[in-house]
C-alpha positions as CSV (number, residue, x, y, z in Angstrom):
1,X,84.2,114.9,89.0
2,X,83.3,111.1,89.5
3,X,86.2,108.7,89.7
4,X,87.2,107.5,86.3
5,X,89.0,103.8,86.0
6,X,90.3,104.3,82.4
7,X,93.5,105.9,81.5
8,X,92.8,108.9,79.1
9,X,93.0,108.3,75.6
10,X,95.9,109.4,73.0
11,X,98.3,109.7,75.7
12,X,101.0,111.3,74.4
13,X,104.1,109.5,73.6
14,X,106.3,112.2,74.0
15,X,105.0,112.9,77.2
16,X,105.2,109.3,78.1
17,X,108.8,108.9,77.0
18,X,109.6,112.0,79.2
19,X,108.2,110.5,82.5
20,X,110.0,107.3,82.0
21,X,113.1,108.7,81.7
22,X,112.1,110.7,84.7
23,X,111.6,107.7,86.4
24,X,115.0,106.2,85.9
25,X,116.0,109.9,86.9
26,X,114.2,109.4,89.8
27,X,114.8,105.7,90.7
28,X,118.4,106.4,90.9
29,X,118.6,109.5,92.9
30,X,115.4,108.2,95.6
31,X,116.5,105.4,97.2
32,X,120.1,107.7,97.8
33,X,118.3,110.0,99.3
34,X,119.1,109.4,103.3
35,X,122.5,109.3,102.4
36,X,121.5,112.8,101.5
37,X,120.2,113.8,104.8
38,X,123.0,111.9,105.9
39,X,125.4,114.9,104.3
40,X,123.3,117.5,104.9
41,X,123.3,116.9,109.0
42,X,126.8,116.9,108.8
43,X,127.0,119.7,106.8
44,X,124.2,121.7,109.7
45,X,126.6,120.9,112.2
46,X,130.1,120.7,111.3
47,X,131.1,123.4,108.7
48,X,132.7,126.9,109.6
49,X,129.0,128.1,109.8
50,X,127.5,125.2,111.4
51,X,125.2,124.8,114.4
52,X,128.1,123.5,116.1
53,X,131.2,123.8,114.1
54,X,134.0,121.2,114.4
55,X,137.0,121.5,111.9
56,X,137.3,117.7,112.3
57,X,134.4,116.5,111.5
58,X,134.1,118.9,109.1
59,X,136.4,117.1,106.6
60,X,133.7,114.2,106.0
61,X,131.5,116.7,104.0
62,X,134.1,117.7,100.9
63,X,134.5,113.6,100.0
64,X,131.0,112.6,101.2
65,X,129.4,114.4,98.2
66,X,132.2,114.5,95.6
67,X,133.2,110.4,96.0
68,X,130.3,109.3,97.6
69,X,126.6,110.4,96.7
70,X,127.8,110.2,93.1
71,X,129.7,106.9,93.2
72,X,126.4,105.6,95.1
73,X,123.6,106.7,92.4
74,X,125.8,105.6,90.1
75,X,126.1,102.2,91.4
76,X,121.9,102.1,91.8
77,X,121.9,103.5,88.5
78,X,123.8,100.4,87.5
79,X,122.0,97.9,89.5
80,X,118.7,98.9,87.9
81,X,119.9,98.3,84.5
82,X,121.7,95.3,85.5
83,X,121.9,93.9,89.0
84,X,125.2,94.3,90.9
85,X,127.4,93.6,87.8
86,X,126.6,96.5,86.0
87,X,126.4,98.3,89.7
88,X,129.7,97.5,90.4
89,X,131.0,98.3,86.4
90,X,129.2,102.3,86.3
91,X,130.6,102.6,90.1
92,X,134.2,102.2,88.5
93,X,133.3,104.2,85.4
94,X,132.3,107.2,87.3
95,X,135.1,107.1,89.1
96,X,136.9,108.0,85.9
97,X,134.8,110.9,85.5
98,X,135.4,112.7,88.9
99,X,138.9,112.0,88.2
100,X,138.7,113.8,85.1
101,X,136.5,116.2,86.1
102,X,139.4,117.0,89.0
103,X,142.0,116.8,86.0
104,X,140.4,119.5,83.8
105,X,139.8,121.8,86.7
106,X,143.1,121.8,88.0
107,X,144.7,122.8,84.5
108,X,142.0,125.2,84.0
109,X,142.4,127.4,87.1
110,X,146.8,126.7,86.5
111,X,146.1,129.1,83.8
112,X,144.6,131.7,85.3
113,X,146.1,135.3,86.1
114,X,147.4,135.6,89.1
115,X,144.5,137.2,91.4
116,X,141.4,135.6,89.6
117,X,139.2,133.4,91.6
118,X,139.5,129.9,90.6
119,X,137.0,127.3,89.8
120,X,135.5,125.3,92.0
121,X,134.8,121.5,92.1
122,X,132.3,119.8,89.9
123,X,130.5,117.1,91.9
124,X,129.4,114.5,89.2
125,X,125.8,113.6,89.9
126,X,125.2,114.3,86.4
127,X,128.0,112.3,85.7
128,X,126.9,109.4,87.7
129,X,123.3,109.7,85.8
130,X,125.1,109.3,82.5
131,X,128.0,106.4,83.4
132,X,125.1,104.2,85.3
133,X,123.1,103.5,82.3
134,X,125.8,103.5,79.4
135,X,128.4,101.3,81.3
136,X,125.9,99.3,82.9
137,X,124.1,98.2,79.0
138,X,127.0,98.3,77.5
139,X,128.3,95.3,79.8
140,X,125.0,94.0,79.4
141,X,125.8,93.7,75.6
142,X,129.1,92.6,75.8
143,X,128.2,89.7,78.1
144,X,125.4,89.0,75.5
145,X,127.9,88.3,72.9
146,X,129.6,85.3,74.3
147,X,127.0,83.9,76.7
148,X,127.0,80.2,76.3
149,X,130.3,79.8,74.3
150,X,132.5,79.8,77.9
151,X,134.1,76.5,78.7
152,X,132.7,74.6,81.7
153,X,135.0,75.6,84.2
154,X,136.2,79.5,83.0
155,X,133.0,81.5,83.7
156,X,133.8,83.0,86.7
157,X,137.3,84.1,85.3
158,X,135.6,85.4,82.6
159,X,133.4,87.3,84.3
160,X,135.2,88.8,86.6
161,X,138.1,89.8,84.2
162,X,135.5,91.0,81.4
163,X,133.7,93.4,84.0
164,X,137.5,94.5,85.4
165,X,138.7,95.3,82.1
166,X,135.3,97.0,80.9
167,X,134.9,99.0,83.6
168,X,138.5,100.0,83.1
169,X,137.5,101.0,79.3
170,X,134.4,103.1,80.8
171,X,136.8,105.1,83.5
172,X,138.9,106.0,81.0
173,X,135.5,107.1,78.9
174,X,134.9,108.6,81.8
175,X,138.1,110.7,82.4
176,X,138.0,112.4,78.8
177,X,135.0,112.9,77.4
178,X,132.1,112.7,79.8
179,X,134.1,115.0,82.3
180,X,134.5,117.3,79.4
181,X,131.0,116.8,78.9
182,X,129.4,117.4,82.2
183,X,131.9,120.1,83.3
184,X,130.8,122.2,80.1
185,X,127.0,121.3,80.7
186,X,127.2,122.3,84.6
187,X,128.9,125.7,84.1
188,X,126.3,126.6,81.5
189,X,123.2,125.7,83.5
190,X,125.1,127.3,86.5
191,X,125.2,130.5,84.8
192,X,121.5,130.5,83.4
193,X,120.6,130.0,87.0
194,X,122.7,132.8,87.8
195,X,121.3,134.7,85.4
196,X,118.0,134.0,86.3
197,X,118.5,135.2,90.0
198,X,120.4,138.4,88.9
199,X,117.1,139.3,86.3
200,X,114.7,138.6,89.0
201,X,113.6,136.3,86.9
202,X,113.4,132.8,89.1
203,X,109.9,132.9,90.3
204,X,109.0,132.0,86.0
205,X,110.6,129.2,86.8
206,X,107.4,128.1,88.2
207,X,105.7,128.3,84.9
208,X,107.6,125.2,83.9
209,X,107.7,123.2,87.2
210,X,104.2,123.2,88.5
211,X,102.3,122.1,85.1
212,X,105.1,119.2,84.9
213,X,104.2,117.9,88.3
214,X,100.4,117.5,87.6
215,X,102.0,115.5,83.9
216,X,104.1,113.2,86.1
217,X,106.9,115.1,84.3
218,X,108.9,116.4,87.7
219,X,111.5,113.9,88.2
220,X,112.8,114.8,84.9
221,X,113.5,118.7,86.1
222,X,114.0,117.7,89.7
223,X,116.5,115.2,89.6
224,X,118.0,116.0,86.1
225,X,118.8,119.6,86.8
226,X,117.5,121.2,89.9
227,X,119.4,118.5,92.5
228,X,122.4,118.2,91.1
229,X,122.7,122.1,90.2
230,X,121.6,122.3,93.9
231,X,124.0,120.1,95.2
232,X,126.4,122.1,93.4
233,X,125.5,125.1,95.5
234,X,125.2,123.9,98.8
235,X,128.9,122.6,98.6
236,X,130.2,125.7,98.0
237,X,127.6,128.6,99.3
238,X,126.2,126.0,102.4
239,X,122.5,126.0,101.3
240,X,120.8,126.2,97.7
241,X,117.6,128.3,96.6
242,X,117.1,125.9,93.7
243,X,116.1,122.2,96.5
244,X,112.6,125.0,97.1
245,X,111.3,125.4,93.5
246,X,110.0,122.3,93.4
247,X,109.9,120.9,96.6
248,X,107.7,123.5,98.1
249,X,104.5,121.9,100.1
250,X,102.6,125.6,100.1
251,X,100.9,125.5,96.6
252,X,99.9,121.5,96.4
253,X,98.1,122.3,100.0
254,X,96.6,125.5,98.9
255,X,95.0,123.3,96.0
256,X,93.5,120.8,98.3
257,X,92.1,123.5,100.7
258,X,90.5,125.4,98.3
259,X,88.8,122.0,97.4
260,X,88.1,121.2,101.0
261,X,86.1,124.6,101.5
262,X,84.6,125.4,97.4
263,X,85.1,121.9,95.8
264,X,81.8,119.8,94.8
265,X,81.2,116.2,95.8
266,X,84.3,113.2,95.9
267,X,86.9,116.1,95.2
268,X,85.5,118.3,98.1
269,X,84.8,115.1,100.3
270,X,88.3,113.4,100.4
271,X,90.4,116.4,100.1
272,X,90.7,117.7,104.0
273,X,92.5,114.0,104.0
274,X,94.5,115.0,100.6
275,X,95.6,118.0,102.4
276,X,97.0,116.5,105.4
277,X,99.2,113.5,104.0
278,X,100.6,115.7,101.3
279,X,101.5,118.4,103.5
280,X,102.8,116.6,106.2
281,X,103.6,113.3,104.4
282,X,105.0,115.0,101.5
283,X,103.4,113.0,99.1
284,X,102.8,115.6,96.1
285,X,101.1,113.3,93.9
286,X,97.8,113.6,96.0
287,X,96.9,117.0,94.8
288,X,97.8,116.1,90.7
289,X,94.0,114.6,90.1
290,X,92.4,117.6,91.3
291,X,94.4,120.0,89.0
292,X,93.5,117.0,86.2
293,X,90.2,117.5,86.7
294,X,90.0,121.3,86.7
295,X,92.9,122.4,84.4
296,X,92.6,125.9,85.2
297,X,93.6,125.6,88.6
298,X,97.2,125.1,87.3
299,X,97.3,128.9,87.1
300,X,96.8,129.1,90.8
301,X,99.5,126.5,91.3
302,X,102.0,128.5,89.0
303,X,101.1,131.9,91.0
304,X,101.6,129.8,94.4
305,X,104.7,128.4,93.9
306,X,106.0,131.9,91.7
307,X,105.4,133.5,95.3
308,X,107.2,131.5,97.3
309,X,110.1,131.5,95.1
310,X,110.1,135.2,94.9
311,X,109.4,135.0,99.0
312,X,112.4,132.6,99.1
313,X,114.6,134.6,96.7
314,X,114.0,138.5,98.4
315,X,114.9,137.3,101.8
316,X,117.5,134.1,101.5
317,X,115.2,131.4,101.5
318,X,117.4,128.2,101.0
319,X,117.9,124.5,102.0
320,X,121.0,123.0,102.8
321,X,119.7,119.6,100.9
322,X,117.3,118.2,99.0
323,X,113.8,118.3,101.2
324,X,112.4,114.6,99.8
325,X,109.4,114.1,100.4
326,X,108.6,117.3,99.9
327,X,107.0,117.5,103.7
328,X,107.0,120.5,105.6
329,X,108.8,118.4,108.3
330,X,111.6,117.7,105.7
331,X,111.6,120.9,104.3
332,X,112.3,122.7,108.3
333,X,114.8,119.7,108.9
334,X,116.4,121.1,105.8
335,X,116.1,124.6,106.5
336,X,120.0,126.7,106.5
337,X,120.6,128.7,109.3
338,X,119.0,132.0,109.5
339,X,116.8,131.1,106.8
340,X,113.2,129.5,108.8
341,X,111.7,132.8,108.6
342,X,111.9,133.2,104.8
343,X,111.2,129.3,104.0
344,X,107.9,129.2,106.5
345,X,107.1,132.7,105.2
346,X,107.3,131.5,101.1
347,X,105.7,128.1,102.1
348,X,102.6,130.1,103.7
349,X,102.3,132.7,101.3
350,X,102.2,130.3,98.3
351,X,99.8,128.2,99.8
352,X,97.4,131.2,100.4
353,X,97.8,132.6,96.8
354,X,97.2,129.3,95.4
355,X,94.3,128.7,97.6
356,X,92.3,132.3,96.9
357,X,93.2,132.2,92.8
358,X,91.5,128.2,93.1
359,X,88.5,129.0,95.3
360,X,87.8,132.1,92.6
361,X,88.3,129.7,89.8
362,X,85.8,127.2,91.5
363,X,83.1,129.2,92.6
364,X,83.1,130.9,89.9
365,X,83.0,127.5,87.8
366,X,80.5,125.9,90.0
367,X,76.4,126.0,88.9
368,X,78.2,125.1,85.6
369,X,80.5,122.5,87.3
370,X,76.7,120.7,88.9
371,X,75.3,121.2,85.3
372,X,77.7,119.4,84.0
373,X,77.5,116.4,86.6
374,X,73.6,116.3,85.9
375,X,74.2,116.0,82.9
376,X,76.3,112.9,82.8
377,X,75.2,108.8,82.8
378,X,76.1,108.7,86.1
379,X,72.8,110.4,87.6
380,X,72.8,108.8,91.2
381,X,76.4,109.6,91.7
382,X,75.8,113.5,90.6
383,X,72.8,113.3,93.0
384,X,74.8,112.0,95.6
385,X,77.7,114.7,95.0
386,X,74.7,117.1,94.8
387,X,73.0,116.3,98.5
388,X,77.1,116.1,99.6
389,X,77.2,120.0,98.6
390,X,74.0,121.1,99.8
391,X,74.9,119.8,103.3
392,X,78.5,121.0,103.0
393,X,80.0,118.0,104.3
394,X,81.2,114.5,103.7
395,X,79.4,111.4,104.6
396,X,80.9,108.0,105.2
397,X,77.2,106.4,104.2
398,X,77.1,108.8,101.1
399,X,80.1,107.4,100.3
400,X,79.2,103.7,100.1
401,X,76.2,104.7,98.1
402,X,79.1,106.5,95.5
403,X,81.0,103.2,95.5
404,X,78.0,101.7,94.3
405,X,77.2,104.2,91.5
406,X,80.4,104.3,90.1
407,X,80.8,100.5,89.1
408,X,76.9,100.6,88.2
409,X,78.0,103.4,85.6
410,X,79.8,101.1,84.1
411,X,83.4,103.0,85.3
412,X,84.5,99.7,87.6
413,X,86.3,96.5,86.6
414,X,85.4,94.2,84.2
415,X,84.7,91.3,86.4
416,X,85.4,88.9,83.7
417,X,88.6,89.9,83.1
418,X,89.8,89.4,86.4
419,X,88.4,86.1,86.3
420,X,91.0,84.9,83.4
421,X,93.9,85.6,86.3
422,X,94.2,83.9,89.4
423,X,94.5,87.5,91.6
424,X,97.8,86.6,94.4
425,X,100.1,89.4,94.2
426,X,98.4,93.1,93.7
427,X,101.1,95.7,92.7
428,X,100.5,99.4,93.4
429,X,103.2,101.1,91.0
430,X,104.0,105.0,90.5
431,X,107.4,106.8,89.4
432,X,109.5,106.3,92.5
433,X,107.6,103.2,94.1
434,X,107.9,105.2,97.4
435,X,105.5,107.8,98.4
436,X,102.3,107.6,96.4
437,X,102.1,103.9,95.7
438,X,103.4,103.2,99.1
439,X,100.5,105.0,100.9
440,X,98.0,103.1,98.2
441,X,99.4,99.8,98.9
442,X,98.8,100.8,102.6
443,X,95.0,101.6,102.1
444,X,94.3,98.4,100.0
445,X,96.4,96.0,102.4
446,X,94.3,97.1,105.4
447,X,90.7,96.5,103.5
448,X,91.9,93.0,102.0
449,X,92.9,92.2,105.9
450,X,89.3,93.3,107.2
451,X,87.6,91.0,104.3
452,X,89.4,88.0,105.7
453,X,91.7,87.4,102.6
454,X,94.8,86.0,103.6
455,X,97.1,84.8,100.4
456,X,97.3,88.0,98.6
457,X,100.2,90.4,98.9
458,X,99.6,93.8,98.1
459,X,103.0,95.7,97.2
460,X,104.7,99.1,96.0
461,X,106.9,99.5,93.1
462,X,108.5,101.4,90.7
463,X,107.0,101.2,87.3
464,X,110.8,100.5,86.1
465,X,110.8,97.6,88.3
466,X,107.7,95.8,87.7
467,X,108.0,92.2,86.6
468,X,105.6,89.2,85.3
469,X,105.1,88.3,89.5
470,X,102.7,90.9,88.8
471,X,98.9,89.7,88.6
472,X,97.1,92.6,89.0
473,X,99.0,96.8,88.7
474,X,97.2,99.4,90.0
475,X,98.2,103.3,88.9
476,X,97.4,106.5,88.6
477,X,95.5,106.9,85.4
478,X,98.3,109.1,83.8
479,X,100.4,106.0,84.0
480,X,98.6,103.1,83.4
481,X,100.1,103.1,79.4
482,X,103.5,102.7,81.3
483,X,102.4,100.2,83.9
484,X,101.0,98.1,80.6
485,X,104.1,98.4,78.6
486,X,105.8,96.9,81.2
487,X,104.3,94.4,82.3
488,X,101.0,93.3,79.7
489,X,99.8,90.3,81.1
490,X,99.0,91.4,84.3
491,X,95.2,93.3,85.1
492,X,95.6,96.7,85.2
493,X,93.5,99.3,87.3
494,X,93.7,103.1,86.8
495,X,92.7,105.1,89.7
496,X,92.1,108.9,89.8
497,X,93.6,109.1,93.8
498,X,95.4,106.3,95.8
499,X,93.8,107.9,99.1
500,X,90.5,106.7,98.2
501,X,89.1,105.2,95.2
502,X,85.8,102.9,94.8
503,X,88.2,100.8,92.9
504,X,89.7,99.4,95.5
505,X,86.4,98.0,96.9
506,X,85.7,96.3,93.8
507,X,89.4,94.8,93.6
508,X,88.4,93.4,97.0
509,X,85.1,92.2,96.2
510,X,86.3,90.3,92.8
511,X,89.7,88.6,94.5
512,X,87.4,87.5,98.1
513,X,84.9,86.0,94.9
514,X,87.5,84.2,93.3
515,X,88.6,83.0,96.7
516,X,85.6,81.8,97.4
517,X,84.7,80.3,94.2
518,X,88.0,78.3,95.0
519,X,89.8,79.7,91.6
């Protein structure tokens, strides 16, 4: 259970694909996310059912989310692909697809007997995730073809009339086939979810969700389906089931306190702190390295978060938005009327199953669990983790000692590869660029202070938005093969947590060397 600096080897490719497209899921639906809030205060106060109804106010919510929140992600959508040209070309290309969306829906319910309950409106965050990218390369092409062979004098006309017209092209795109498209697509998943609640047959949705978080493989799921289907709901029932199934803090702190009372060594050590920034800072991707490192525990997480879906789904558990981060604060301030009961209830019971099925799995893991530590090159570290679980607590000078062992292991950096790059700007980089990476950046910024370095910037980024400023990336292990795609020349780090690795230590040793060395 020592830290490991090296990213597993044969990562899978299809695996890898999946969390980059995740990612670009992810980084357009994230930074949108407080005008989500935004929508979902109004909707708490203002609607018919509202804490504090007001029929005037009330009118904001219907075009906030159907023009809005998709005409936003698709313009970030856009901008990621291709700066504000190709934000302002998908922007005006999903337009065309609410428009058509509107279109088709209107004919529809024209035809329908007299009596029957018509269909409702199709909000086009899907939409907006399929315009962004194709009108925003597309343009990207296009403006390929003819760069350089403008006339001095014409490019701005050019420009401006070649993204006018384009983006015209891409709403009429838009209007027929994609709102064709995304209309069929939303009714089908609508009615699997349907079908799903009816059967009783939700909580196995948890069978899917919780391994793909601990593979970096949520924001696929989450922001693909789950939000927009969500989304979908809210608008027309005033809260959604569906912004719960993966959001839910109970099973990721279940994990850590099972670790915090039966784990062994570092995991047992830092996860009381674990427990406390992912359930209160809603920062999920604390608890993935200690399923990593005991598999089986991912059957306590599906069995957590199984519970509180089945909690959430027998007594009207719902949120009127998305709850991101997944916090328990942002989960309450998401919480529908008449509905706290049920969401505490699901969030506590799925933290307790998780935590009793992992503390089962680890004690009854555990004399094998030391054997194998013995057993491994790193003899002083397992010693140390040893005298760690015989006294049953942590210890800031057993700690050091750990830092120590691991890069005498033969686990820490290669010293003389960070001496072929002059070390100035340190990037910590994860899928969003938000929560995990922002709290490592946080932790490394703060030691490079106290050593007296002053000319290094430590930042947090998406992986999608990494960039040769880069000297030296640091990620999780699980996406270090990303992180190195994207930007190769830079040094990379892999780390098993961003709350505390001994990695970070030795970046600071090796840059206040260089410094020193005047390099």
């Amino acid at each position: 259970m020592t830290t490991a600096s090296a990213p597993p080897a044969g990562t899978s490719k299809a695996r890898v694909g999946v969390q980059r497209f995740g990612t670009f899921l992810s980084g357009m639906i994230m930074p949108n996310i407080p005008a989500l809030i935004a929508w979902g205060i109004f909707t708490a106060f203002f609607i018919e059912v509202g804490w504090t109804p007001n029929a005037d106010l009330a009118t904001i919510v219907g075009p906030f989310i159907h023009y809005l929140l998709p005409i936003i992600i698709a313009y970030t959508g856009g901008n990621i692909v291709y700066g504000i040209r190709g934000g302002v070309v998908a922007s005006i290309a999903v337009m065309g697809a609410i428009a058509g969306s509107d279109f088709l829906i209107a004919q529809f319910n024209s035809t329908l007997p007299e009596g029957e309950a018509p269909l409702g409106q199709v909000h086009m965050f899907i939409g907006a995730m399929i315009m962004a990218p194709l009108a925003a390369y597309t343009m990207k092409w296009l403006d390929s073809l003819w760069e350089g062979k403008i006339r001095a004098g014409f490019e701005m006309l050019v420009n401006m009339f070649s993204a006018g017209i384009w983006g015209f092209v891409m709403a009429v795109v838009g209007f027929y086939p994609i709102a064709f498209l995304v209309n069929g697509l939303m009714q089908i998943l609508s009615n699997a979810v349907n079908w799903l609640v009816e059967m009783n047959l939700l909580p196995l949705t948890s069978i899917i969700i919780e391994p793909a978080k601990v593979l970096f493989l949520n924001n696929a799921i989450n922001h693909g389906v789950l939000t927009p289907l969500g989304i979908q709901q809210a608008a027309e029932d005033g809260s959604s089931i569906l912004f719960l199934l993966e959001a839910n803090p109970g099973p990721g702190v279940g994990l850590l306190l099972a670790f915090t009372f039966f784990g062994l060594g570092a995991a047992r050590a830092s996860a009381p702190g674990a427990a406390i920034i992912q359930f209160f800072g809603g920062i999920h991707e604390v608890y993935f390295p200690y399923a990593l490192m005991k598999p089986m525990v991912i059957l306590a997480l599906i069995a957590g978060g199984a519970t509180g879906v089945t909690t959430n789904m027998l007594l009207g558990g719902a949120l009127r938005a998305p709850a991101a981060p997944g916090s328990i604060i942002a989960v309450l301030a998401q919480t529908a009327a008449g509905s706290y009961f049920a969401v505490i209830l699901s969030v506590v019971l799925a933290a307790a199953v998780t935590f009793v099925i992992t503390a089962i799995i680890l004690r009854a893991s555990r004399k094998r669990d030391l054997e194998a530590m013995a057993a491994t090159d790193d003899a002083f570290g397992a010693a140390i983790t040893q005298t760690e679980a015989a006294k049953g607590k942590s210890s800031d000078a057993l700690g050091g000692l750990r830092g120590g062992a691991v890069t005498a292991s033969g686990g820490g950096i290669d010293p003389a590869v960070m001496t072929e790059r002059q070390i100035k700007n340190i990037v910590f980089a994860c899928d969003a660029g938000m929560g995990s990476s922002a709290m490592g950046a946080s932790v490394l910024r703060n030691k490079i202070k106290k050593a007296g370095i002053e000319d290094v910037t430590v930042v947090n980024k998406a992986i999608a938005n990494l960039d040769p400023s880069a000297d030296l990336v640091i990620t999780q292990n699980q996406l270090t093969d990303r992180a190195r795609h994207q930007t190769p020349n830079a040094v990379h780090v892999s780390v098993d947590n961003f709350m505390n690795s001994p990695r970070y230590d030795e970046v600071v040793e090796l840059v206040r060397d260089q410094h020193q060395d005047g390099k």
